[in-house]
N, C-alpha and C positions, 0 to 999 in steps of 0.2 A: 380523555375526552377529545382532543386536540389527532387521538391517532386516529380517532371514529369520526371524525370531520374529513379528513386528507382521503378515509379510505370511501367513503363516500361520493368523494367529488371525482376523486380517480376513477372509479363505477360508471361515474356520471359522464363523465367524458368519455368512458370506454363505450358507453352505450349509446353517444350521440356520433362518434368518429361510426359506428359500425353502422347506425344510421345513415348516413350520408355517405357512405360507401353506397350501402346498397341500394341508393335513392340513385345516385351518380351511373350505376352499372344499369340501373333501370333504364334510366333516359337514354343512355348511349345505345340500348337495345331497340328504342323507340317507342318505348312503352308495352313491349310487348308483354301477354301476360300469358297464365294457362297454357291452352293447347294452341295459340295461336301460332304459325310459324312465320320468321323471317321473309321478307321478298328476297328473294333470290337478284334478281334487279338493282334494288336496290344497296343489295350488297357489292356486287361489282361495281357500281356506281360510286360505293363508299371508299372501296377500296383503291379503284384510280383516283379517286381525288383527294386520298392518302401519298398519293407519289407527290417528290417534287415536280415542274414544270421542268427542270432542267434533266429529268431523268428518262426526258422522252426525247424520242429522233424529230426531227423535222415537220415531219411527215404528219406527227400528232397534229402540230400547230396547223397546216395548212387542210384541213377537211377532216384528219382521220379520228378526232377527238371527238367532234361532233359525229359523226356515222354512228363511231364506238356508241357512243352514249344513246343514241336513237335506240341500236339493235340490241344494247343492255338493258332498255326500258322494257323489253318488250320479250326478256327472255320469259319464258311459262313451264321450264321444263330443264332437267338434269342437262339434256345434251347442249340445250340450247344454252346453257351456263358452261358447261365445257368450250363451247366453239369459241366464247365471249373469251374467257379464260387466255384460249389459245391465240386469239385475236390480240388481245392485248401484248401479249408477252413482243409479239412482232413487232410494234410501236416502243420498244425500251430500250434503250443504249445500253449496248453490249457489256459497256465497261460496268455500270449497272447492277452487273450478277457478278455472286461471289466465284469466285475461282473454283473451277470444278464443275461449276454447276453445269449442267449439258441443257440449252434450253428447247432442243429439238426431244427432248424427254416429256416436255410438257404439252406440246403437241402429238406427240405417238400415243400420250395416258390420255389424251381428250379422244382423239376418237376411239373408246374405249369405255369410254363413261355411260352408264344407263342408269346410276341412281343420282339422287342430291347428296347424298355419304360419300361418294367415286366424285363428284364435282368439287366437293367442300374439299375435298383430300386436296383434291386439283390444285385451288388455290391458296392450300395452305404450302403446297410446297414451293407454289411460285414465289409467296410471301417469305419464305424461310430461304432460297435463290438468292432474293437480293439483298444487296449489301445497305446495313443503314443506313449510310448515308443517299441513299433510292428516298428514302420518306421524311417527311415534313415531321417536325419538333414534336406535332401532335400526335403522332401513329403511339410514341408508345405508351400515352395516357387511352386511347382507343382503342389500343388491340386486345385486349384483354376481352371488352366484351363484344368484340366482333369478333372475334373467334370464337365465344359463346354462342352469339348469333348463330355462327357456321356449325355451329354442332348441333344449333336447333333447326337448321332448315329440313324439311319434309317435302 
């Protein structure tokens, strides 16, 4: 009797942990449901403000964070997330990116991009460039479904 109790609550808890996963990955997506897609926008926006402050040059601090975020608001289009993409990557301290990475690779593949599949690549690889210590303690409970996200943009 006692083993039909334990396996019960174990169920029980298995099915509120999976719950609350998939409540949690909901929200982090922003509730999106069905066919709705991602803002594109919004994602870049999510994304810089996944960096630490100390993983940007100067340059962020004095106008270029604000510009960025203007012309990210108001991206409407693959390319227009590419150039955001490429824009970015110029605002990061060098040291920043893992070793190897060539960051003038992610500006040759932006102007090249004509879908939101060719953009999402974009910055997933600029996301996989940098080195952890580039993001805030939170990225790596958020990345999981921002990258979903990215694979849902249209």
């Amino acid at each position: 009797m006692n083993q039909i109790v334990i396996l019960r609550k174990k169920w029980l808890l298995l099915f509120l942990i999976l719950g609350l996963t998939a409540t949690t990955t909901q929200a982090q997506l922003g509730g999106l449901t069905g066919a709705k897609s991602p803002n594109a926008g919004g994602l870049l926006k999510q994304f810089a403000g996944a960096l630490k402050p100390t993983s940007f040059l100067s340059s962020w601090a004095s106008g270029g964070k604000a510009n960025w975020l203007s012309a990210a608001s108001k991206v409407t289009d693959a390319v227009g997330m590419a150039s955001s993409i490429s824009s970015l990557t110029g605002f990061i301290k060098p040291d920043m990116f893992k070793q190897g990475f060539n960051v003038s690779t992610i500006t040759q593949a932006a102007s090249a991009v004509k879908t939101y599949s060719d953009a999402s690549g974009l910055l997933k690889s600029l996301e996989g460039g940098l080195k952890p210590a580039a993001f805030l303690s939170s990225w790596a409970t958020k990345r999981p479904a921002f990258m979903t996200a990215l694979n849902l943009l249209k």
